[in-house]
C-alpha positions in Angstrom: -9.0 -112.6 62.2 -7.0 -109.6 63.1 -4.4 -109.1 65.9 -6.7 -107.0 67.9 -9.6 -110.0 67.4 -8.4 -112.7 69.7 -11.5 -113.6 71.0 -13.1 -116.7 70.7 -16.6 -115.4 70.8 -15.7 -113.3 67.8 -18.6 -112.4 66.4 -16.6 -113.6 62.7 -16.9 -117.1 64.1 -20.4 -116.8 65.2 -22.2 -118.5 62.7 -19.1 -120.3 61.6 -18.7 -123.9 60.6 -15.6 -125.7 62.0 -15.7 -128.3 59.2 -15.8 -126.0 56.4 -14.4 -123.0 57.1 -10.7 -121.6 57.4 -9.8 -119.0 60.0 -6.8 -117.1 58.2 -4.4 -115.1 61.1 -1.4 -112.6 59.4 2.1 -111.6 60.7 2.4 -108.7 58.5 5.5 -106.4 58.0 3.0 -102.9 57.2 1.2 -104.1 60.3 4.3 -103.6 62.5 5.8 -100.8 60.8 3.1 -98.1 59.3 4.4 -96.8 62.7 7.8 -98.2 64.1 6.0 -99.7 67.0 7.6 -100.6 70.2 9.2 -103.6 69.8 7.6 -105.0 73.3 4.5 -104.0 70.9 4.9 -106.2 68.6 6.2 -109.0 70.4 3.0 -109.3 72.8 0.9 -109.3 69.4 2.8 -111.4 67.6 3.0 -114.2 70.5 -0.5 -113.6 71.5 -1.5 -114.2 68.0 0.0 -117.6 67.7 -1.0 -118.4 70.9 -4.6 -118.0 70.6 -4.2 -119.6 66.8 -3.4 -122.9 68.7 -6.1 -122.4 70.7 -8.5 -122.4 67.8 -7.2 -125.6 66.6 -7.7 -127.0 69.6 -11.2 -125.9 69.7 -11.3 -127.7 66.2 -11.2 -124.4 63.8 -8.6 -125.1 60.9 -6.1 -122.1 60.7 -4.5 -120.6 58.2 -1.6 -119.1 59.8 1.3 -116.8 57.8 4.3 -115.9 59.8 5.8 -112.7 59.5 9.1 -114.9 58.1 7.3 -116.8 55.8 9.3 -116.3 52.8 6.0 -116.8 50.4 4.7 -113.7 52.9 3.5 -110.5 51.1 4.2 -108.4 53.2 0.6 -106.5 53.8 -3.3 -107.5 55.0 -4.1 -106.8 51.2 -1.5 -108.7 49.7 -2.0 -112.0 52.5 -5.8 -111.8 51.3 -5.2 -112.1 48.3 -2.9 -115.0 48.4 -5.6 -116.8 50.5 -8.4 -116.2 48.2 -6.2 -118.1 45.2 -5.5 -120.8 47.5 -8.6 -121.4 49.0 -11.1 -120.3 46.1 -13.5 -119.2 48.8 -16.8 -118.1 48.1 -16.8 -115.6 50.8 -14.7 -113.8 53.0 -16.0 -113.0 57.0 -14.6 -110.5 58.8 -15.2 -108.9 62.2 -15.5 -105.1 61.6 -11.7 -103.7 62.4 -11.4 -101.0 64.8 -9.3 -98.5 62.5 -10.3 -96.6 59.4 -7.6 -97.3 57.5 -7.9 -101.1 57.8 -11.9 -100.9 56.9 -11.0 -98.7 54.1 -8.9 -101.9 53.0 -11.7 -104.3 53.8 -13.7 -102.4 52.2 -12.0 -102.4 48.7 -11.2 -106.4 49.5 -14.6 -106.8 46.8 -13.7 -104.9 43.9 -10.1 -105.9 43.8 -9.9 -110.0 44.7 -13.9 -110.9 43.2 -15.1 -112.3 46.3 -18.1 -111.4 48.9 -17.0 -109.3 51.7 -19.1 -109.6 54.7 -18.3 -107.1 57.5 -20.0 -108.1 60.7 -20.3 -105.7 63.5 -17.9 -106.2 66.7 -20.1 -106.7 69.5 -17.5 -106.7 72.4 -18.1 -103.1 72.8 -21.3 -102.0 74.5 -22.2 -99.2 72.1 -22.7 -99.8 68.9 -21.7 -97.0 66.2 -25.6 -96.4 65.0 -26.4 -95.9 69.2 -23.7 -93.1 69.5 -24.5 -91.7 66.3 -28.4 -91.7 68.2 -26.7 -90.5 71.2 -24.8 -87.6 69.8 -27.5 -86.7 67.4 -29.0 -82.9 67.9 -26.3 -82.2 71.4 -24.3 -79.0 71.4 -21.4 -81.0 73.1 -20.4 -84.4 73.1 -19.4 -85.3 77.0 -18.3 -87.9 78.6 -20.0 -88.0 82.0 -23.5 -88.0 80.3 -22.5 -90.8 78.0 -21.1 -92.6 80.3 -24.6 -92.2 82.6 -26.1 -94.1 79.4 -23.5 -97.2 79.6 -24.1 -97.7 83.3 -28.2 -97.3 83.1 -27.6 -100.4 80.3 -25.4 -102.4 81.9 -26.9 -101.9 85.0 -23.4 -101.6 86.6 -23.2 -99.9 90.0 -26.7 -99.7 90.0 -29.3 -99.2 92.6 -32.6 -99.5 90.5 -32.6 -96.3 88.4 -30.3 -94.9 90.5 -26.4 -95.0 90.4 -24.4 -96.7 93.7 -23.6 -94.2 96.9 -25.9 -91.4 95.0 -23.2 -90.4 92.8 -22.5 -91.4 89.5 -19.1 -90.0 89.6 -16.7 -90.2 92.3 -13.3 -88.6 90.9 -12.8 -86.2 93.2 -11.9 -89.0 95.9 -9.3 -90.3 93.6 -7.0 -87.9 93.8 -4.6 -88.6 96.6 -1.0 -88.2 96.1 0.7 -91.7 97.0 3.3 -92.0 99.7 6.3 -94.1 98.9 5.8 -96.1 102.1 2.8 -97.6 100.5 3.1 -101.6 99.4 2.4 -101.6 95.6 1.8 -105.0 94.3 3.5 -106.0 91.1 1.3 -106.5 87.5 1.4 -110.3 86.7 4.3 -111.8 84.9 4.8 -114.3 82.9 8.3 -116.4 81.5 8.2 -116.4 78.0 7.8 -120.0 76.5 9.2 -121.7 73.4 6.5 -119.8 71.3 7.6 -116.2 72.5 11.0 -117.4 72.5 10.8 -117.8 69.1 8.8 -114.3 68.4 11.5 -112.4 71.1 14.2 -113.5 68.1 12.0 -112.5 65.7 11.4 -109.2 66.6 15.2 -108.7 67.9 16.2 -109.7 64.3 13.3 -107.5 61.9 13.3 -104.9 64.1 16.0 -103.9 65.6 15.7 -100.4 65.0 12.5 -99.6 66.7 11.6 -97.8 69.5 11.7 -99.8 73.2 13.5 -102.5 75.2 12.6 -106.0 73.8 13.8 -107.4 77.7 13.0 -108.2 79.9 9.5 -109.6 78.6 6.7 -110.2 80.9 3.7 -109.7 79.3 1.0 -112.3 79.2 0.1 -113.7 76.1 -2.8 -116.3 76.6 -6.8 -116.0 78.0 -5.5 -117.6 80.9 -2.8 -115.5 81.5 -4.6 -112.2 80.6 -7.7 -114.0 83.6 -4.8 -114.2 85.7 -3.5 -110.8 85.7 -7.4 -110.0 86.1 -7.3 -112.1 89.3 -4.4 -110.5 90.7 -5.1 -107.0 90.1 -8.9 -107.2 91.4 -7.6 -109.0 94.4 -3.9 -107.0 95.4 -4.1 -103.5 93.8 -8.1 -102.6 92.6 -8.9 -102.4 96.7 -6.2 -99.2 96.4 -6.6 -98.3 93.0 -9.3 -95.6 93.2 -7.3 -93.7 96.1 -4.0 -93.5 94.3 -5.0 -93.7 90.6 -3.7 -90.0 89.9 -0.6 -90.1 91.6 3.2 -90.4 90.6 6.2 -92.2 92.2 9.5 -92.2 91.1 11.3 -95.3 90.6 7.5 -96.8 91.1 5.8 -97.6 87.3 2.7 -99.6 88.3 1.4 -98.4 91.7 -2.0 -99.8 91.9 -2.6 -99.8 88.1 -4.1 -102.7 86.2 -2.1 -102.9 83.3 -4.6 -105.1 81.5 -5.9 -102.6 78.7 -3.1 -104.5 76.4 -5.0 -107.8 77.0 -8.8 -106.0 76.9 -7.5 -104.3 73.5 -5.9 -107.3 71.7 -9.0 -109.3 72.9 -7.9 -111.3 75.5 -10.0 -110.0 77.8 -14.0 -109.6 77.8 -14.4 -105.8 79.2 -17.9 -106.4 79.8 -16.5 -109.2 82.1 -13.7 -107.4 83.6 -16.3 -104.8 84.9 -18.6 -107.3 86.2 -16.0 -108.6 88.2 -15.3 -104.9 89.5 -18.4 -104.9 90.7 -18.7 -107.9 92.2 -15.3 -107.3 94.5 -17.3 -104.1 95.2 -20.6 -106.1 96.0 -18.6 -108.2 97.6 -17.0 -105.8 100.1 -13.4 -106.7 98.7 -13.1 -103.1 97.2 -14.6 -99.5 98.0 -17.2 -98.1 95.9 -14.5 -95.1 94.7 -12.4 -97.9 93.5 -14.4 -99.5 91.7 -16.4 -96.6 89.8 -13.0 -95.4 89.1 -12.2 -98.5 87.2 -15.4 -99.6 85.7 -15.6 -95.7 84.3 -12.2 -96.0 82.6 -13.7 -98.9 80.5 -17.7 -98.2 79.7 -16.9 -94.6 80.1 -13.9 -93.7 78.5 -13.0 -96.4 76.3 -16.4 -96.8 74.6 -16.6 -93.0 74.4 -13.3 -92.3 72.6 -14.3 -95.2 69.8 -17.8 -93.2 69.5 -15.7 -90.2 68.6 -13.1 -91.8 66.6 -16.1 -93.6 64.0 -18.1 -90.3 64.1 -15.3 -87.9 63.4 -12.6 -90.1 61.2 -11.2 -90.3 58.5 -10.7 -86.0 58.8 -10.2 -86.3 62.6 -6.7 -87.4 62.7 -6.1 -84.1 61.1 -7.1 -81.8 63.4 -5.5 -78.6 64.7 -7.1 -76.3 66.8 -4.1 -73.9 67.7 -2.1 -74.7 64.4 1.3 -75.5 66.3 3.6 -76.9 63.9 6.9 -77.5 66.2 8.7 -81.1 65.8 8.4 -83.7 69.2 11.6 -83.3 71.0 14.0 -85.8 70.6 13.9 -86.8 74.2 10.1 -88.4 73.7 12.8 -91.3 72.1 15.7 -91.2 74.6 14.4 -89.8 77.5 17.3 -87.8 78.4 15.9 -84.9 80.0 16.4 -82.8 82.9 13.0 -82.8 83.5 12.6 -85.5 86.4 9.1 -85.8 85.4 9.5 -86.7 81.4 12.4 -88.6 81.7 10.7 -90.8 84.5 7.6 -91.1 81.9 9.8 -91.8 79.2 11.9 -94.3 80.5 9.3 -96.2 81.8 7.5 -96.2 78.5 10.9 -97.2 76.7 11.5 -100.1 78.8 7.6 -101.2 79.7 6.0 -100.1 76.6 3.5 -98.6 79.1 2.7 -95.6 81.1 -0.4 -95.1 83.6 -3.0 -92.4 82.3 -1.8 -89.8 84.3 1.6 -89.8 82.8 0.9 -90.0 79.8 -1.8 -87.1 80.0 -0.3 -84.8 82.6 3.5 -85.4 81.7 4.0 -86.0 78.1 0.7 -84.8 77.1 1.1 -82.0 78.9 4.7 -80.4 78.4 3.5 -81.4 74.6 0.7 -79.4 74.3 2.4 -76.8 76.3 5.1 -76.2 73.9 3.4 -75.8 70.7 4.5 -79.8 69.5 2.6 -80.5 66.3 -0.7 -83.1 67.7 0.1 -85.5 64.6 3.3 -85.8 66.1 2.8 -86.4 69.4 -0.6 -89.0 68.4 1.8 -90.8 66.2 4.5 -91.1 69.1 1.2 -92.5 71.8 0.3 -94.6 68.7 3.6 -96.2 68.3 5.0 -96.7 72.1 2.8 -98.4 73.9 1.5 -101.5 74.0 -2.4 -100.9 74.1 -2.3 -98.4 71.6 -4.7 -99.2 68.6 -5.9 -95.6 66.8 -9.7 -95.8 67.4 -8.7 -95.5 71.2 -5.5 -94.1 71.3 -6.2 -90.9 68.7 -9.0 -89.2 70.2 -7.4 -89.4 73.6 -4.3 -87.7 72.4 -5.4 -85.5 69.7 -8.3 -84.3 71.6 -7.9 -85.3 75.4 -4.6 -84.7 75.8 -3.9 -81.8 73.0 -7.0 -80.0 72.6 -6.5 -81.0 69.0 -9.9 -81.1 68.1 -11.0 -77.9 69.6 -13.6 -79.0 72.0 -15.2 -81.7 70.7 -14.0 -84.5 72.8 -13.1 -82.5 76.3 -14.3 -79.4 77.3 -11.2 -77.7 78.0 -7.3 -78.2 77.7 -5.6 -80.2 79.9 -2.6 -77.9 80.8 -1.4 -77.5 83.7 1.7 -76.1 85.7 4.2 -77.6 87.3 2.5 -77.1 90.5 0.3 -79.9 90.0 2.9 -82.5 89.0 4.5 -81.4 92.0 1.1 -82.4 94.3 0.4 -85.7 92.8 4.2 -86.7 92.3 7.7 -86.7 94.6 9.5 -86.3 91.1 10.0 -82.4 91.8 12.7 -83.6 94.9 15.1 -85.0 92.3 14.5 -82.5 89.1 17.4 -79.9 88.2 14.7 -77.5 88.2 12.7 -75.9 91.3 9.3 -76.1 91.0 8.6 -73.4 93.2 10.6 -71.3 90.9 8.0 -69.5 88.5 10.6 -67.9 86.2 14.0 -67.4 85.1 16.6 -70.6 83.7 16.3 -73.1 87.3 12.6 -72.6 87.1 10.3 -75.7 86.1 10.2 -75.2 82.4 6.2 -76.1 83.2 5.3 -72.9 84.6 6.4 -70.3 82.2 5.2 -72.7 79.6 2.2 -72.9 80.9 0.9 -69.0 81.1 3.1 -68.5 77.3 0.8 -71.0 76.6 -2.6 -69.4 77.6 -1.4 -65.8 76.2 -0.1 -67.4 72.8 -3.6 -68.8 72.7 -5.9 -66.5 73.7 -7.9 -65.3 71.1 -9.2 -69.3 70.9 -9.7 -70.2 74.8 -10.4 -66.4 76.2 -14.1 -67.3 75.5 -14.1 -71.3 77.4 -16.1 -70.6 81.0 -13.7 -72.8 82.1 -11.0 -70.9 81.1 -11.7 -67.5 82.6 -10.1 -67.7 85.9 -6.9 -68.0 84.4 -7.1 -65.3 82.3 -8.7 -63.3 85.3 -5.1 -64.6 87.5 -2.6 -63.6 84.4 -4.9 -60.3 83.3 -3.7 -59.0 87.1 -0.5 -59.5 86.5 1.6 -57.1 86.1 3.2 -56.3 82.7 6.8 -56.9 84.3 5.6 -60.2 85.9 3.8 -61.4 82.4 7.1 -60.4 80.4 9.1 -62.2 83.0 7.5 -65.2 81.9 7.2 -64.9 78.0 10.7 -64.5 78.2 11.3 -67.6 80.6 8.7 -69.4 78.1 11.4 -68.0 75.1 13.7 -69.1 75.7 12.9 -72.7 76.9 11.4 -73.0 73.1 14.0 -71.7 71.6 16.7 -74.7 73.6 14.1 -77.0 73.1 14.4 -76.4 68.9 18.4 -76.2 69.1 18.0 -79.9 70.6 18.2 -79.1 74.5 18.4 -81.9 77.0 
C-alpha cells in the first residue's frame, strides 16, 4: 500500500484475507527525494503512514512495515519489493493502481524482474474511471471542464433537482468572486499536537532532510481518519458557509481565509471525496451553507480534481514535456526564499515555505502567473508545485500547472492562458498597499513588474494566441496603442527580465 493509499476501503484489501495476507507499507528515500519535497511534505506522509499502519493492525491486517531508517532499507519501491517477495515467498503481489506514471511503470515491470503475479486493481475512490474519460473525450474537439464536470454531477446526483442542476445553474463562479475585507472573522484550519509517533518522524525528517525546501515547525497537520473527519467537521461548519463568497480573494498576513485545507488529507487518502461532497451538500440541503458555497466546493473536487487525473492518464507519459511557447528561462531564486519586492510573491511564497500550502488562487494567479508571464521554463515551475506543497501528487498537480497555470499544453486542458496584470491582483488582494511597486503604475522601474509583463507577454507570443477568440480583445486593446506606448512597455518588460536573470530581488 502506497503513501497516497491510506484508505481502509482500498480496493487492494477488498477481496483480502486478514489471516493470510500481509499488507507491506514503505518509507522510502527515492520517494522523498525524486523531488526534494517540503519537509512538512514528508513529515505528514510519513506520520500519516504509520498511523494508519496501526490502524490496520488493529483492524486485524498483519503489516509489514519498513521505516525509512531501517538499516536493512533499500532505499526505493523496487528494491523494498523485492526484499518482501524473498521474505515472504508470496504467490502474488496486489496492488491498488498508483496514481503516477512513473510508479505504474515500476509496477508494471514488478513481473518480469521479481517472478511473481502482479495484479493491478483499479482505484475506485475516484468517480471516473480512466476507460469513462477515455469514452468521454472520445471524438470532442476540446476537452473542457464545465461539460465534464456536468457529467460527474448528472452521476452523482450532487446538487441535483431531478435532471436538472440546483438554482438552474450548473455553475455559479461568478458569485465567488468578492474581494475579502480584513475586518472579516476567518476561522483557523484544524490543528493538531504532534504525538510520540510524529514526534519521532519530526526528528526524522529534521535529521535526513535537512536540506530541503520548507519549515518542519511548527507542525499542525492532521495525520489520522479522525483527525482528517475533524478538520472536515470544522471547515463545513465555520468557514464552507463563507467559502464560496471569498474563495478568490487575497489577504495579507491572512493564509487560510475561508479555505478548507483538506486536499492533503483527500489526496493521501484520509478522506473519502465522494463523502466530503455529500456532506457539502447536505450543509447546503440543510440550510447551513448557500448554494454558491457549496457548488464552489463540491466543483473543486468532481470537477476539477477528477478532470485533471483524466488528462494526466490520457496525455502521460509525453505530457509532462510539453511546451507550447518554448520558454526556456530558469525559476527565479526567490520561488525558494521568497525574498521579493513583489508583496504579492513573497506573501505566496512565504506562506508556502512555512505551510507547505497556498490556496488556488495563489498559486495560479501569483506564482503561476508572474511564471508564465516571464518566459520560466513549465518543467521548472511543475517541478517546484510538485515539490512544495503538501497535496501535490503529479496526476493532480501536473496538468494544473503545466496546462492550467502555464498554458504548457497549448490548449488542451484550458481554453486560454491564465495571465493576467497586476490590476487584478490588485482587486482580489490588499497586497498592492504594502508592495515597493505602484500598481497603478503601467511602466517605467516603480511600476508592478505584472503589467509590462503582461502585454511583453501577449506581443512575444502572438503568432500562437493572436488566433484564441478569447484572446482577441487584448490584441484589439494593445493593436490601438500607440507605437511609443507599446515600446514603453517592451522596454519596462526588458528590463525586468533582464534583473530577473542577473538574480534580482
Amino acid at each position: 500500500m502506497l503513501g497516497d493509499q491510506l484508505s481502509a476501503s482500498i480496493s487492494s484489501l477488498q477481496n483480502a484475507d486478514r489471516k493470510n495476507d500481509r499488507v507491506l507499507m514503505v518509507e522510502v528515500e527515492q520517494e522523498a527525494t525524486y523531488v526534494r519535497h517540503h519537509k512538512k511534505k514528508i513529515a505528514f506522509l510519513f506520520s500519516a503512514m504509520r498511523h494508519f499502519a496501526d490502524e490496520l493492525r488493529g483492524a486485524g491486517w498483519t503489516v509489514d512495515y519498513v521505516k525509512l531508517n531501517d538499516p536493512e532499507n533499500a532505499g526505493s519501491f523496487t528494491g523494498e519489493v523485492e526484499r518482501a517477495i524473498k521474505r515472504l515467498r508470496p504467490n502474488r503481489l496486489i496492488v491498488t493502481e498508483p496514481g503516477e506514471w512513473r510508479v505504474r511503470a515500476a509496477m508494471d515491470a514488478c513481473q518480469d524482474a521479481f517472478g511473481v503475479l502482479v495484479d493491478i486493481v483499479e482505484d475506485d475512490r475516484f468517480i471516473c474511471s480512466h476507460k469513462e474519460f477515455q469514452t468521454w473525450a472520445d471524438g470532442r474537439k476540446q476537452l473542457r471542464m464545465e461539460y465534464f464536470y456536468r457529467e460527474m454531477r448528472r452521476k452523482t446526483g450532487l446538487l441535483m433537482e431531478g435532471d436538472q442542476p440546483a438554482g438552474g445553474k450548473w455553475n455559479f463562479d461568478a458569485e465567488n468572486r468578492k474581494a475579502a475585507n480584513a475586518d472579516l472573522v476567518f476561522p483557523s484550519p484544524f490543528r493538531v499536537e504532534p504525538d510520540t509517533i510524529t514526534e519521532d518522524v519530526l526528528a526524522l525528517v529534521a535529521e535526513r532532510f535537512a536540506g530541503h525546501f520548507g519549515d518542519l515547525n511548527p507542525f499542525w497537520f492532521g495525520v489520522t481518519r479522525a483527525h482528517a473527519e475533524e478538520a472536515l467537521d470544522r471547515f463545513l461548519e465555520y468557514a464552507l458557509p463563507n467559502f464560496g463568497d471569498f474563495q478568490d480573494a487575497m489577504l495579507e498576513d491572512e493564509k487560510f481565509l475561508f479555505h478548507s485545507v483538506l486536499s492533503l488529507y483527500i489526496n493521501a487518502g484520509l478522506l473519502d471525496p465522494l463523502t466530503v461532497c455529500q456532506r457539502a451538500e447536505e450543509a447546503f440541503r440543510k440550510g447551513d451553507v448557500p448554494l454558491n458555497a457549496a457548488e464552489g466546493f463540491i466543483r473543486q473536487i468532481i470537477g476539477w480534481r477528477e478532470f485533471v487525473r483524466g488528462i494526466y492518464w490520457l496525455k502521460m507519459p509525453d505530457y509532462v514535456d510539453e511546451n507550447f511557447f518554448g520558454d526556456t528561462r530558469p525559476l527565479p531564486e526567490f520561488y525558494w526564499t521568497g525574498d521579493t519586492d513583489m508583496a504579492c510573491l513573497r506573501a505566496a511564497v512565504t506562506q508556502t515555505k512555512e505551510e507547505a500550502y497556498a490556496h488556488h488562487i495563489q498559486r495560479l494567479m501569483v506564482t503561476g502567473n508572474f511564471a508564465l508571464l516571464a518566459g520560466v521554463d513549465p518543467k521548472a515551475v511543475h517541478e517546484w508545485y510538485l515539490a512544495v506543497y503538501a497535496d501535490a501528487y503529479e496526476w493532480v498537480e501536473l496538468p494544473n500547472t503545466l496546462g492550467m497555470s502555464q498554458f504548457a499544453d497549448g490548449g488542451v486542458l484550458g481554453s486560454k492562458p491564465y495571465a493576467a496584470s497586476g490590476n487584478y491582483i490588485h482587486k482580489m488582494s490588499n497586497h498592492c498597499k504594502t508592495c515597493r511597486f505602484d500598481v497603478k503604475q503601467k511602466t517605467g522601474d516603480d511600476a508592478c513588474p505584472f503589467n509590462p509583463l503582461y502585454w511583453d507577454f501577449l506581443e512575444r507570443n502572438r503568432d500562437k494566441l493572436q488566433g484564441n477568440p478569447r484572446m482577441a480583445q487584448m490584441y484589439r486593446t494593445w493593436d490601438r496603442m500607440s507605437e511609443d506606448k507599446q515600446q514603453q512597455y517592451r522596454d519596462s518588460a526588458t528590463r525586468i527580465l533582464t534583473a530577473l536573470d542577473k538574480g534580482d530581488r
